[in-house]
One Martini backbone bead per residue (centre of mass of N, CA, C, O) as a GRO file, in nm:
protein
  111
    1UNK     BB    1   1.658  -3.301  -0.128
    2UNK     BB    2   1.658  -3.367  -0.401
    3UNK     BB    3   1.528  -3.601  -0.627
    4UNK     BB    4   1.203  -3.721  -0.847
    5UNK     BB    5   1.097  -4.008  -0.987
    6UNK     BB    6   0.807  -4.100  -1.250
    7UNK     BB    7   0.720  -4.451  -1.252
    8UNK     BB    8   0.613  -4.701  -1.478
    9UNK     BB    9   0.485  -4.988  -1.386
   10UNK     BB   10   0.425  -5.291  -1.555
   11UNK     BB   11   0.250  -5.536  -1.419
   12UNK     BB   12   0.273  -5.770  -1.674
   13UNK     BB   13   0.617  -5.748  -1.629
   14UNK     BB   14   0.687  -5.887  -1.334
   15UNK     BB   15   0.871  -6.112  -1.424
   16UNK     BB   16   1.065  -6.019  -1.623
   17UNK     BB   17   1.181  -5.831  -1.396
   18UNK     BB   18   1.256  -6.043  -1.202
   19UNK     BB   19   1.461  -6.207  -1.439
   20UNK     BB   20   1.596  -5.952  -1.473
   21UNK     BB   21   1.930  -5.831  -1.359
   22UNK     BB   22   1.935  -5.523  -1.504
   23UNK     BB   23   1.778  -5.349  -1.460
   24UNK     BB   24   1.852  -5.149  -1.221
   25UNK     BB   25   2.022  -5.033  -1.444
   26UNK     BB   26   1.813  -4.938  -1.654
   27UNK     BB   27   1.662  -4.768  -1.477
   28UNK     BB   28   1.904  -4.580  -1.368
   29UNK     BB   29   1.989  -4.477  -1.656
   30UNK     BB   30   1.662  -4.410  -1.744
   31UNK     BB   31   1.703  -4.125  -1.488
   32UNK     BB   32   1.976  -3.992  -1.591
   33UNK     BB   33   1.849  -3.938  -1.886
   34UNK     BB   34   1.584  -3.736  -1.789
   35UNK     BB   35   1.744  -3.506  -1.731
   36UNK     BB   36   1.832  -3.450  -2.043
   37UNK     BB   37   1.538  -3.558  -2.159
   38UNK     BB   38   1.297  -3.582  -2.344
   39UNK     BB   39   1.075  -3.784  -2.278
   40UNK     BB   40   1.006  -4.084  -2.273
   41UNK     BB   41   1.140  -4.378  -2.091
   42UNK     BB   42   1.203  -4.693  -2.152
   43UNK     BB   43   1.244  -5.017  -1.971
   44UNK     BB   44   1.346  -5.325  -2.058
   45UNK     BB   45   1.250  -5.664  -1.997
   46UNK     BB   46   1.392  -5.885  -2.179
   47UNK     BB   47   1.089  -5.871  -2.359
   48UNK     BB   48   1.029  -5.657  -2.266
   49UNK     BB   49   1.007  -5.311  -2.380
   50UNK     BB   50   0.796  -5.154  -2.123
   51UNK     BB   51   0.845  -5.257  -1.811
   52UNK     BB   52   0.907  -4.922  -1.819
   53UNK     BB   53   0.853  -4.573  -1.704
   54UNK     BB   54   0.998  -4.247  -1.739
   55UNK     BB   55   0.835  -3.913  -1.685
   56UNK     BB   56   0.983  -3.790  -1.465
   57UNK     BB   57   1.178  -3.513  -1.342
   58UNK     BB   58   1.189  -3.348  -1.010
   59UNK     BB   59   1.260  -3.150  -0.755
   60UNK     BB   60   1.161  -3.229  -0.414
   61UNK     BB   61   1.017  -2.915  -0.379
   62UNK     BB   62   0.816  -3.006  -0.576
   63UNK     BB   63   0.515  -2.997  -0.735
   64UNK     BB   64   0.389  -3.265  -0.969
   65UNK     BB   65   0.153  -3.332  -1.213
   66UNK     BB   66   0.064  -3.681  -1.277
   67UNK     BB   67  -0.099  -3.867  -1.541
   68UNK     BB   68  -0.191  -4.234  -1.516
   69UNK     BB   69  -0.272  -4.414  -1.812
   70UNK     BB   70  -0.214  -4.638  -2.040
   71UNK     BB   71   0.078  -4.712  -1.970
   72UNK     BB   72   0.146  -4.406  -1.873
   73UNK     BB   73   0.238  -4.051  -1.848
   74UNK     BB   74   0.135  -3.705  -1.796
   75UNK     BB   75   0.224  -3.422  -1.752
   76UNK     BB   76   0.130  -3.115  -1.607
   77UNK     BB   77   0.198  -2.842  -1.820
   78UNK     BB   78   0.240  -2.549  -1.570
   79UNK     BB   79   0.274  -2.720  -1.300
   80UNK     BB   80   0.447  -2.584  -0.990
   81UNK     BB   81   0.468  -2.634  -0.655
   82UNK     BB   82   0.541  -2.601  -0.359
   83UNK     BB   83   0.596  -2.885  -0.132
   84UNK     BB   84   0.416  -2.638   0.124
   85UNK     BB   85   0.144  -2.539  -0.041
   86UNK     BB   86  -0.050  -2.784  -0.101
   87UNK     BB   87  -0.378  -2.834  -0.267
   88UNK     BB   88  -0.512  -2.555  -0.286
   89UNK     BB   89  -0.276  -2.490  -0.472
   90UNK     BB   90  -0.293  -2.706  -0.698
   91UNK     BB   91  -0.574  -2.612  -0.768
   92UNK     BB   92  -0.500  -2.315  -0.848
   93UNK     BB   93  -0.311  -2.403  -1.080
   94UNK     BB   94  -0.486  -2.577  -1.259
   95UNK     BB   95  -0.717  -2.380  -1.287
   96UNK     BB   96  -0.563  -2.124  -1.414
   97UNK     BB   97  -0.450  -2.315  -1.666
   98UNK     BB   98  -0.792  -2.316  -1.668
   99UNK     BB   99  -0.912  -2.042  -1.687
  100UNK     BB  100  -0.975  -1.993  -1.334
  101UNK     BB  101  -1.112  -1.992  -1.030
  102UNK     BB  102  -1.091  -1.992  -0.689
  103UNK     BB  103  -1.370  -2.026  -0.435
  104UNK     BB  104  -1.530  -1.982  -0.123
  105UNK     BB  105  -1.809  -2.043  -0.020
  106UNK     BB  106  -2.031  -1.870   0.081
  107UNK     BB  107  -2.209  -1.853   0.377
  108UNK     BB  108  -2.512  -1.874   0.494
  109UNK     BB  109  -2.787  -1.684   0.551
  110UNK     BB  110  -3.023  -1.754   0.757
  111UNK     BB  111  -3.382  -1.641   0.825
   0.00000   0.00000   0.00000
C-alpha cells in the first residue's frame, strides 16, 4: 500500500508557498529525508522558514494519532494500530496507553 506523509501547512505562508516554484521539491525532499531522520523537518518557502512542517512518516497499514496545533505535530508515542482495526481499536491502544482499560457501559436493567 506504500506510505504516509504527515505534513503540516502553516496558512499564513500560502502566499510565499504560492511564490516559491521550488517549494514541491523541498517538500519532496524533507519527506524522503523523515524515512531515515528523527524529528519534525521544516519546510521554508522565500522568505518563511517554516511554511510546512514534516510530522511524521509511517506505513500506509497503520493508524498513527497525531495531535497537531501550535503550527507543529506531535505524534502519540507508543500506539500504532492496523488501518482495518478502526476507532475502538485506537481509543483502546490510547486508553491503555494512559494506563486504562475501555469497556461498554453494561444496559439497565428497569425494574
Amino acid at each position: 500500500m506504500g506510505y504516509n506523509a504527515t505534513v503540516v501547512v502553516m496558512l499564513d505562508a500560502l502566499h510565499e508557498i504560492d511564490k516559491d516554484p521550488e517549494f514541491n521539491h523541498k517538500l519532496v525532499s524533507a519527506i524522503r529525508s523523515k524515512t531515515i531522520r528523527n524529528g519534525i523537518i521544516d519546510v521554508s518557502a522565500c522568505n518563511h522558514v517554516n511554511a510546512a512542517s514534516v510530522i511524521e512518516v509511517h506505513h500506509a497499514d497503520r493508524l498513527v494519532p497525531v495531535l497537531v496545533g501550535g503550527n507543529t505535530g506531535q505524534v502519540v508515542e507508543g500506539v500504532s494500530i492496523g488501518f482495518r482495526d478502526g476507532d475502538m481499536e485506537l481509543l483502546r491502544a490510547l486508553a491503555a496507553k494512559l494506563g486504562y482499560r475501555i469497556g461498554k457501559i453494561p444496559a439497565k436493567v428497569f425494574k
